[in-house]
Phi, psi and omega in degrees: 000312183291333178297310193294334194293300187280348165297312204285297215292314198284352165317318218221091140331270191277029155253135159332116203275106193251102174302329193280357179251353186249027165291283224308291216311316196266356153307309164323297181304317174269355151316280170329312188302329199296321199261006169278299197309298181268014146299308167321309194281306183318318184298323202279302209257032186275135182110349184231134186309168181286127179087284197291188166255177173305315196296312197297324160288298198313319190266009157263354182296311173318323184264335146316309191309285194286011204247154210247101179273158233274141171273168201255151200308311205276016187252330196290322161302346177259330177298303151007303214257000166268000180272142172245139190281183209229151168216150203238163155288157176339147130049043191215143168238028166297160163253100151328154158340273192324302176323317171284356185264314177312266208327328194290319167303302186321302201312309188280356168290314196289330192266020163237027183210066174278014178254019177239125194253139169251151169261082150358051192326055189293151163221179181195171164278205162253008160286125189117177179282161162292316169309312201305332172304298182291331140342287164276001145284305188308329169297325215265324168301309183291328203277332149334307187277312177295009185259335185281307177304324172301333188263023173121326187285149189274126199287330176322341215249345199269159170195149199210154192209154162249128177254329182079233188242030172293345171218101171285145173275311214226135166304169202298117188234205167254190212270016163243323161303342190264353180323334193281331178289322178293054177251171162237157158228162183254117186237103197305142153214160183229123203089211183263000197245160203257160179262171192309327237182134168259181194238000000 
């Protein structure tokens, strides 16, 4: 701008050079340049509080979003009472349909309660040894947990354990009556305290 300026002036040779009629013009001329600047700064930090940057909103907005206030005994009672055990076939730590549709519920209580932890219960019936039981409740535990951490839940939120067939639901029958024994259960805890009873 200023280059053109001095072009125009050394253009006109045969005038008199008056600094009072060219002060308004180089007044000007730095007006402009000024408030092009600072149009530019504004554009680049539109959206964002004062002292930060763009980058700076964006990665504190995500942690507004999740954050949480602590649930309350009586919210904890209704989560209690929405987790569902999960139940397998004979001497198997697969998931059915169903098992998957059930998890799919839990997964989305825990990833809107991430102040909340469940314990995982594996079981089994009493046909097999006891190790061989407690085995396959921890596969039956493991397989719970890795199906929640794949849809999303924080491995943080999760723990997991075997009783094997040491808490039985239903006495010992046979292997289509004991079926209700072949499970996982869910032990809400929050904090450090565990809750009464599982689900």
């Amino acid at each position: 701008m200023f280059a053109s300026l001095f072009a125009l002036i050394s253009g006109l040779p045969s005038m008199k050079l008056n600094l009072a009629a060219l002060f308004p013009l180089l007044l000007l001329s730095t007006t402009l340049l000024f408030s092009s600047a600072c149009l530019k700064d504004k554009t680049a930090t539109s959206g964002t509080t004062s002292g930060e940057t763009a980058a700076d909103a964006v990665t504190r907005e995500p942690n507004e979003q999740t954050a949480q206030t602590p649930i309350t005994e009586e919210e904890l009672e209704i989560l209690r009472a929405n987790f569902y055990r999960v139940n397998f076939d004979f001497n198997s730590a697969e998931l059915g349909e169903t098992a998957r549709e059930v998890l799919a519920a839990n997964a989305e209580i825990l990833m809107r309660h991430n102040d909340v932890t469940v314990q995982i219960e594996g079981h089994s019936d009493h046909w097999g040894s006891d190790v061989y039981n407690l085995a396959l409740g921890q596969r039956r535990a493991d397989s719970v947990s890795r199906y929640l951490t794949n849809y999303g839940v924080p491995a943080a939120q999760l723990k997991v354990i075997s009783y094997g067939e040491e808490r039985p639901m239903v006495a010992e029958g046979n292997r289509s009556s004991e079926a209700p024994n072949r499970r996982a259960e869910f032990l809400v805890v929050t904090g450090a305290t565990a809750a009464a009873s599982s689900y």
